[in-house]
Phi, psi and omega in degrees: 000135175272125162293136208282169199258177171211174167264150193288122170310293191303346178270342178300323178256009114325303168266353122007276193271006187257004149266314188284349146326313199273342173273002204246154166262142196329335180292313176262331153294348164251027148261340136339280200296355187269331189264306186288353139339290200306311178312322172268010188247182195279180200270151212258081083040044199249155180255137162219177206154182184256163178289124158088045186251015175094344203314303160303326196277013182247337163304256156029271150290025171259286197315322191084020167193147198296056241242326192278113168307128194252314174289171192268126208204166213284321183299329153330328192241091192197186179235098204220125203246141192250112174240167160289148178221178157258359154239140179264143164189182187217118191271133181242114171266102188300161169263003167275026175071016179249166174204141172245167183257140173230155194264132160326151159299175169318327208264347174083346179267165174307147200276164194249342154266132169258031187034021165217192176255142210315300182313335188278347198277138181242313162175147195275115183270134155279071161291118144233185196253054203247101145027286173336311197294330195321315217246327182229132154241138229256053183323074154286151172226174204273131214319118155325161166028065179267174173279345166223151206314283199327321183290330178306273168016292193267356161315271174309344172276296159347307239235320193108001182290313213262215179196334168311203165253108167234162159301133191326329189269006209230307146337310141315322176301290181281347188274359184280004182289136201261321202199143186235133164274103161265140204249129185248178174228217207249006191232121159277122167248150181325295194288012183293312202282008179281329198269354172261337186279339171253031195243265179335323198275327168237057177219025154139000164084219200262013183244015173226115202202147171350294187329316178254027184248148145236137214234144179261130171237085201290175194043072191259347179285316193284011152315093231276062189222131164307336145228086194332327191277284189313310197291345187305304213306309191278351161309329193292263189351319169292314181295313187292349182268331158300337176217043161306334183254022173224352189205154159312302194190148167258149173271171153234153187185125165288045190330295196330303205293297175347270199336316216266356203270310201268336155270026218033008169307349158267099141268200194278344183287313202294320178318290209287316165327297196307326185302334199264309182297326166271019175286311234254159212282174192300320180309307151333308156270336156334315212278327207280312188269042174290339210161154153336278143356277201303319172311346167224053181273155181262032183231030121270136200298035179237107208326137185300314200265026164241352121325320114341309159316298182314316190282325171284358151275330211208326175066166195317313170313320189284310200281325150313263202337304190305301163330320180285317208284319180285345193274333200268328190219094184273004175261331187292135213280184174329299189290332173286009193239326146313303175294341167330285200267023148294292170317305219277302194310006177099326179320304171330300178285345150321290192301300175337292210275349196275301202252344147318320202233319151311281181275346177277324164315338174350280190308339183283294211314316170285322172287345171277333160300342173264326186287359192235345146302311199303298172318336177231040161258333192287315191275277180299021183268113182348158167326294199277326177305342175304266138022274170310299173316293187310311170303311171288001183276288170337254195355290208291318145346320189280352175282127149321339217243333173312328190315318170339282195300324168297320177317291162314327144290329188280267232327303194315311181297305176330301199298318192278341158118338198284341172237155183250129158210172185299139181333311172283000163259022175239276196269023152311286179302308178328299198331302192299298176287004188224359176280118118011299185212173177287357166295310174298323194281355153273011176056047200216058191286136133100347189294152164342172172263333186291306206293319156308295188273027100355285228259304170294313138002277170292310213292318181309323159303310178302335158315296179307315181295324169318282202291341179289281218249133162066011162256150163275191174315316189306308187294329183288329160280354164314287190316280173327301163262016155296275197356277183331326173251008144265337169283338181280329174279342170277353175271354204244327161331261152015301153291014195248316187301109204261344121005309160110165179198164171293155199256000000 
């Protein structure tokens, strides 16, 4: 079925705002044109996490190449943002405005001298010339509860957390972020979901809310279960209902494996290792994979250090699954044994939600972000320069493609705890706002096209009955605009439908 189309909200305020320019005095038209910036470049991305949460090697397998320093190094505790360039190099931006550029290492990762002092770094920019970047740019940032204060710090400051002084440009860097992966390990502490809420608080206010947060829950092997992935998925089914007013939704997710699958970092030597370890008789390999320890032990007949490798590639889970995968097939190659553990790790479904949700939601997400600069470029503005912002913000209200943007706010409130509604409306809405198609978004995958818009129907009555009867005021403009966007989605369903639709 083709989904029904809409107009890109951002091109609508773009063309908008390129008469309200003309209405403005210069000073303040090029702080417009500096915020409808954001709306032609890709989507703001940032990953945050704890120190040793696995957070690069998922930087890493976002990117497709191995790039992101995994040992603790200086650029680690740094703000490092990987966008496209038509060169690769690396820029280090002081906080006295200068800047130098310097080359990947031998190794293609950020180099561990940035040719200044840690302190002196305002944020490190990453060009490379990887496909991937076209579409996203990828913010790391330096691990919470870092071992060192200062980088910690400038984290939690970032984040919105903190009280200290960091510099403007390193403060920018993360609030300018549209949407956060955030990387968890298998225990939550109480301030995670403090540090996604002050995430939220400073990347845009009420038009940045769970709905564009999303949470990892890495190193999913090392889950103590006979099958380490199924007990992740349900543990990731408890965190997300624990930090439902902070994220979208948990993941379960192998990074390591991501990485080695998805940068090359698994090679054809390591394939063959894995071939020679599923050579050895079945006891053997019992005993190897038993531990860590037992896995390089040296009276097996397999080279010890292309062993060793394998744990720093795959760590013991990856290198079973591979293992398993040649016994089941002794002909299958390198590249099927990559995609094998690219599948088994969890990645899909990441890559899925990144470009199902994320980047197709973008465009709202950045227009609800320049319009909420505007409004409070609009507030510190003299009467009449106000005035004018404001009318033209009225104006652009009057569109259907605004509907969007109400969605994402009614979403907003919903998700983040500020209007309460009953569970199965709580998550009705994630739904709604976060479905891929019309299908996810009626929670109906793969159904008929007559059965959707059915489906879309009933849910707008039912809305409409929410909000009329028996809600309070809150819930009831909530209410109004669920209503309002399943009925504008049954109309445009309905028009797909050759079929016939409810009268």
């Amino acid at each position: 079925m083709t989904s029904p189309q809409r107009r890109r909200m951002s091109a609508l305020v773009v063309e908008m705002a390129r008469s309200l320019v003309q209405q403005v005095p210069p000073e303040t038209a090029n702080q417009i044109r500096g915020i409808l910036g954001r709306l032609e470049g890709p989507l703001q991305l940032a990953v945050a996490g704890r120190i040793k949460s696995g957070k690069s090697t998922v930087v890493n397998a976002l990117i497709g190449r191995r790039v992101s320093a995994t040992d603790v190094r200086e650029c680690t505790r740094m703000v490092t943002r990987f966008q496209y360039g038509t060169v690769d190099r690396v820029e280090v931006r002081k906080v006295d405005g200068s800047v130098l550029t310097i080359p990947y290492d031998g190794d293609g990762v950020i180099p561990a001298d940035l040719g200044c002092a840690p302190e002196e770094v305002a944020v490190v920019d990453a060009y490379l010339t990887y496909d991937a970047l076209r579409q996203v740019t990828i913010i790391d940032t330096p691990g919470l509860a870092s071992l060192h204060e200062q980088s910690a710090g400038r984290t939690e400051e970032m984040l919105g957390g903190g009280t200290g002084e960091v510099d403007e440009r390193s403060q920018q860097a993360v609030s300018s972020a549209e949407a956060v992966l955030y990387v968890i390990t298998q225990s939550i502490r109480a301030d995670d979901a403090d540090a996604l809420s002050a995430f939220r608080r400073t990347s845009g206010g009420h038009t940045s809310s769970p709905i564009n947060a999303l949470a990892i829950l890495n190193k999913a092997d090392q889950v103590q279960a006979d099958d380490p992935m199924a007990a992740a998925a349900e543990l990731a089914a408890e965190h997300s209902h624990t930090l439902r007013h902070a994220v979208s939704q948990v993941l379960p997710l192998v990074g390591l494996m991501a990485e080695s699958a998805l940068t090359g970092n698994f090679t054809e030597a390591d394939a063959q290792t894995l071939r020679e370890i599923a050579a050895l008789d079945e006891a053997s390999r019992d005993v190897l994979f038993m531990s860590t320890d037992f896995f390089v032990r040296p009276e097996i007949p397999v080279d010890v250090d292309a062993r060793e490798r394998l744990l720093t590639r795959l760590d013991r889970y990856g290198a079973r699954k591979a293992v398993d995968a040649i016994l089941a097939d002794p002909q299958i190659t390198t590249g099927a044994l990559r995609q094998l553990l690219e599948a088994q790790s969890g990645f899909p479904d990441l890559h899925r939600i990144i470009d199902g949700v994320f980047s197709v939601r973008a465009d709202d997400i950045k227009s609800a972000v320049a319009l909420t600069s505007l409004d409070e470029l609009a507030a510190k503005s003299p009467p009449q320069i106000r005035d004018t912002i404001y009318d033209f913000l009225e104006e652009l209200y009057q569109h259907p493609e605004a509907q969007q943007l109400r969605l994402l706010e009614a979403a907003t409130l919903v998700t983040s705890g500020k209007v309460e509604l009953p569970d199965d409306m709580f998550d009705e809405v994630r739904q709604l706002v976060t479905g891929s198609g019309p299908d996810d978004m009626l929670g109906r995958h793969g159904a008929p096209l007559p059965d959707l818009v059915q489906a879309a129907f009933d849910a707008a009555g039912r809305w409409r009955s929410f909000a009329t009867f028996g809600s309070t005021p809150a819930q009831s403009r909530i209410g109004h605009t669920i209503h309002r966007s399943y009925f504008m989605l049954w109309q445009q369903l309905r028009a797909l439908d050759t079929g016939g639709a409810p009268s």
